[in-house]
N, C-alpha and C positions, 0 to 999 in steps of 0.2 A: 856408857859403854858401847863400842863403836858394835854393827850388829855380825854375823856369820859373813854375810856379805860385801861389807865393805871390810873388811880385811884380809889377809892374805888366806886361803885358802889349801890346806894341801890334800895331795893326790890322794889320803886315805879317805881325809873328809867330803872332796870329791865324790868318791866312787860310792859312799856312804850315802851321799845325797842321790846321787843317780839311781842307785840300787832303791831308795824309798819310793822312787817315782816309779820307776819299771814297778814296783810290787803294789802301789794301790791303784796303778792304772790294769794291772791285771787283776785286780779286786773288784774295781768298777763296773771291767767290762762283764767280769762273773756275775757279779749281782745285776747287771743290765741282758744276761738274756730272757729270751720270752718276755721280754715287757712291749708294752705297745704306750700309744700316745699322744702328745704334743712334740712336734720333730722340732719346731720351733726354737731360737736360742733361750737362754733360762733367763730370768730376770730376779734380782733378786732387791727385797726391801719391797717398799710402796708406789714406785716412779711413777707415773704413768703412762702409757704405752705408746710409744714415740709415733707421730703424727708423721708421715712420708710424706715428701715432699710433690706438687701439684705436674703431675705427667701433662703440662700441655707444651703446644708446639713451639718451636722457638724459632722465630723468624723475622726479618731486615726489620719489620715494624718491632718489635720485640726490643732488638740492641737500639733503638735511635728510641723509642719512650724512654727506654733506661738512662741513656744520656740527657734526654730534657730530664728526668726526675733528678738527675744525680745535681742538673744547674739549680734545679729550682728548691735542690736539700740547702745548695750555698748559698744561695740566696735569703733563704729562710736564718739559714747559722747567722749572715753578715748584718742584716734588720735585727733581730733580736738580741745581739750584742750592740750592736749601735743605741738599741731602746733600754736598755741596762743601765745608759746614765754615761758613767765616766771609765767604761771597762776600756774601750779603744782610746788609745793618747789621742787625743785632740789634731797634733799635726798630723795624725794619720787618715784624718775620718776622711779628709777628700781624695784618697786613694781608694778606700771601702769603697765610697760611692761608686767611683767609677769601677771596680772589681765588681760589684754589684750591677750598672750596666753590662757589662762585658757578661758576664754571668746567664742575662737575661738576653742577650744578644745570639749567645750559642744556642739557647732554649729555644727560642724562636727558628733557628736556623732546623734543628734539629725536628720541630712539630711542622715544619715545613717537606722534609726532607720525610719524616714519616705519613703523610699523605701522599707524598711521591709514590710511596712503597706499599699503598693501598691500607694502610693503616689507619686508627684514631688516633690523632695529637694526643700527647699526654703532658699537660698541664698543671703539675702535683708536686712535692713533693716524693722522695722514695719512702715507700713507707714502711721497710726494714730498717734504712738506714734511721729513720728518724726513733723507730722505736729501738732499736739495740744499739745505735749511736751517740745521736745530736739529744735525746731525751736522758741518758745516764749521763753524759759527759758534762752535759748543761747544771745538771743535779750535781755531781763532782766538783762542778768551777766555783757553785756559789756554795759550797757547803761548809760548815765551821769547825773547826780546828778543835776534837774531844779528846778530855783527858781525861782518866783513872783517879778518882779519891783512893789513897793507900791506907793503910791498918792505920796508921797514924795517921786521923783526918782532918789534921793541920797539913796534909804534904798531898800532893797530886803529881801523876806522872801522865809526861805530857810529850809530844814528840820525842820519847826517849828519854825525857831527863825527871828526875825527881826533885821537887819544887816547893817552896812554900805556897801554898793558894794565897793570893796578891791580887788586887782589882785589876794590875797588869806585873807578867811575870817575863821576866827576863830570860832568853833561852838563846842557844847557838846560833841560831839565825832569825833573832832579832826578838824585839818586844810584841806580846800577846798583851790581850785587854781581854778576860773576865765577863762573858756576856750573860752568865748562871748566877742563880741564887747561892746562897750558902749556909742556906739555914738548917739546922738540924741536916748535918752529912753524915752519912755512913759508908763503909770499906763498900769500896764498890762502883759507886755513885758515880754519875758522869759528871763531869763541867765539857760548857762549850767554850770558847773565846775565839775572837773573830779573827779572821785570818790576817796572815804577816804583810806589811804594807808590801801592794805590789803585787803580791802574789796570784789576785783574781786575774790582774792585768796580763802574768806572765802564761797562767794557762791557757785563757781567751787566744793570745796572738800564739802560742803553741801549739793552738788546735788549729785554727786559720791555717795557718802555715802547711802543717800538715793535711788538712783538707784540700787545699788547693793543688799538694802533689797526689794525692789519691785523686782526683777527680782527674789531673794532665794523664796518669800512669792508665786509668781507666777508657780515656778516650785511645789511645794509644795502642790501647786488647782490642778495641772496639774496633780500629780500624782494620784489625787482620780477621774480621769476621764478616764482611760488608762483599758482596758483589759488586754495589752499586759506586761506581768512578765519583759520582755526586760525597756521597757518604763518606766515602774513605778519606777524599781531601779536607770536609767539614772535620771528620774526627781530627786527623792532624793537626791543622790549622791549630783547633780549639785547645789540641794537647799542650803546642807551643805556646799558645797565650797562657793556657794557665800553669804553665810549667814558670813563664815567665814571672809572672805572680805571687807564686809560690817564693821565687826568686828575690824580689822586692821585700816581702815579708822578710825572709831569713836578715838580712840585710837590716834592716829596721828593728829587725831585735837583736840581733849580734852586734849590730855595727861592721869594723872593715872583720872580723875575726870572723863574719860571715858568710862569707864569699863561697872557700875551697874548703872541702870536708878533710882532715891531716888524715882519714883513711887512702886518700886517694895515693898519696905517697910514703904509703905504709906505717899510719900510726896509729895510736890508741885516742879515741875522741872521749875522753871523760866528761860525766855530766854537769850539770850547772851546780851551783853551793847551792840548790834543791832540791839537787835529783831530778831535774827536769833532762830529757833527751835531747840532745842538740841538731838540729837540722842547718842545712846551709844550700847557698843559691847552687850550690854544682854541689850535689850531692854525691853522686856515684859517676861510674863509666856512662855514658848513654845507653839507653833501650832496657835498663833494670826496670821492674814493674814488682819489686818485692812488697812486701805488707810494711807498713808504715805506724811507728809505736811512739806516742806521746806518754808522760805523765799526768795526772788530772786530780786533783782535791789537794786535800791537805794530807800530811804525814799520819797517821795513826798513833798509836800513845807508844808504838815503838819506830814511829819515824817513818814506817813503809806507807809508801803512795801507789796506788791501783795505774795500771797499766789502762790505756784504751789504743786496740789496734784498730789501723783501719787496712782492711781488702780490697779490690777491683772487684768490681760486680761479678758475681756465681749464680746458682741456680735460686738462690732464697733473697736473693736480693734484684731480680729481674723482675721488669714491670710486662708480664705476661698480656697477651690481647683481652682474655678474659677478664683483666682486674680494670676497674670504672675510676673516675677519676671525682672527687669529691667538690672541686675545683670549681 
């Protein structure tokens, strides 16, 4: 039953509803005088009590650490998918590589460019990005595909579908394999089964892709923050290589349907047969630097897959002069 809200509403129920709020906000304020206090906002449940963000200064050394962390987060993603075995297609790895120089090339320029600016080199990885980023999304890529044992525990539901439990079970977008015992089940009970062929491959290069336009879109903020004539052509530069890049990817996983985004000449970009979000080499107009949304894991037992956004660096994700480098 749809609720008060979502349906049509009329002027008596209106005035009905306004009139309960005018009357227990004059209730409230009744029963709030002579009190004294915590002016504080109210907090309710067990949370605990949000941690503010680190008041220090932010300056030229500041934004160019940021950019070596942001080269040295992709460089970290592009090695540790390369060391995963068979996640990068084969004809691709000598592109990685040289993505992976080019990567360490900006980083350098950039630890260069922040001793200019009286700074310390920062030599690290980002280490917000890597803990609320490249650390979940990594866990998402390699993770197994669970279903639901039903009241009947001959049957499991499983990206949506309701199934016999089979060593491998046949489903809308392809054959699963069975990686759970099945002894003694009950309603309830999880099965895992490994993920649909392809599928690690398809998030791996969806995140790629996606990282290397957050990092171009990132240099790019970076450059309208910079005094320094040095800096501002380094960020651009860097933007266009790895906008370039990003480029190549789209391309290598689209194929030619990669190219031009059908937004650009007014259409609807529908997602992959997995719900994955499509990116392409000419994504938008130029100079857009919006947030950047992949898919990542497998479908849930009703098919939905978790969202990972990625942002241009803000205040929780800058590599501050007081943070030391581990390196």
């Amino acid at each position: 039953m749809p609720s008060t809200f979502n349906s049509a509403t009329s002027r008596r129920n209106a005035l009905k509803i306004g009139g309960l709020t005018v009357t227990l906000g004059a209730l409230a304020a009744a029963c709030g005088e002579d009190r004294s206090g915590d002016e504080g906002p109210g907090r309710v449940g067990s949370a605990p009590v949000p941690t503010a963000l680190p008041d220090y200064p932010i300056d030229e050394a500041v934004m160019l650490r940021t950019a070596s962390s942001i080269e040295y987060t992709a460089i970290e993603v592009y090695e540790s998918l390369l060391a995963l075995g068979d996640v990068i297609p084969s004809d691709l790895t000598p592109t990685v590589e040289q993505m992976i120089a080019n990567h360490q090339a900006i980083a350098d320029e950039m630890e260069g460019l922040t001793t200019d600016a009286g700074g310390e080199p920062w030599t690290c990885t980002n280490p917000w990005l890597m803990e609320r980023l490249v650390t979940p999304t990594f866990e998402l890529i390699q993770s197994n595909i669970v279903g639901v044992v039903l009241e009947d525990t001959s049957m499991v539901q499983v990206l949506a579908e309701e199934a016999t439990i089979a060593p491998v079970i046949t489903t809308a977008q392809g054959d699963i394999t069975l990686i759970s015992s099945t002894d003694d089940l009950s309603t309830g009970d999880e099965l895992q089964f490994d993920r649909l062929d392809g599928a690690v491959t398809d998030d791996a290069m969806a995140f790629i892709n996606a990282l290397e336009s957050m990092a171009a879109a990132s240099h790019q903020e970076l450059a309208t923050t910079t005094t320094m004539t040095e800096a501002r052509t380094a960020h651009l530069e860097a933007a266009t290589l790895e906008a370039r890049q990003a480029s190549v990817l789209a391309v290598a996983i689209y194929g030619p349907d990669g190219y031009f985004s059908p937004t650009l000449v007014g259409e609807d970009v529908p997602p992959t047969e997995r719900g994955q979000i499509r990116h392409f080499a000419v994504e938008s107009i130029f100079g857009e630097t919006a947030q950047i949304e992949i898919k990542a894991g497998p479908g849930d037992i009703n098919n939905v897959r978790k969202s990972v956004v990625m942002q241009t660096p803000a205040a929780n994700s800058l590599v501050y002069n007081e943070l030391s480098c581990d390196a």
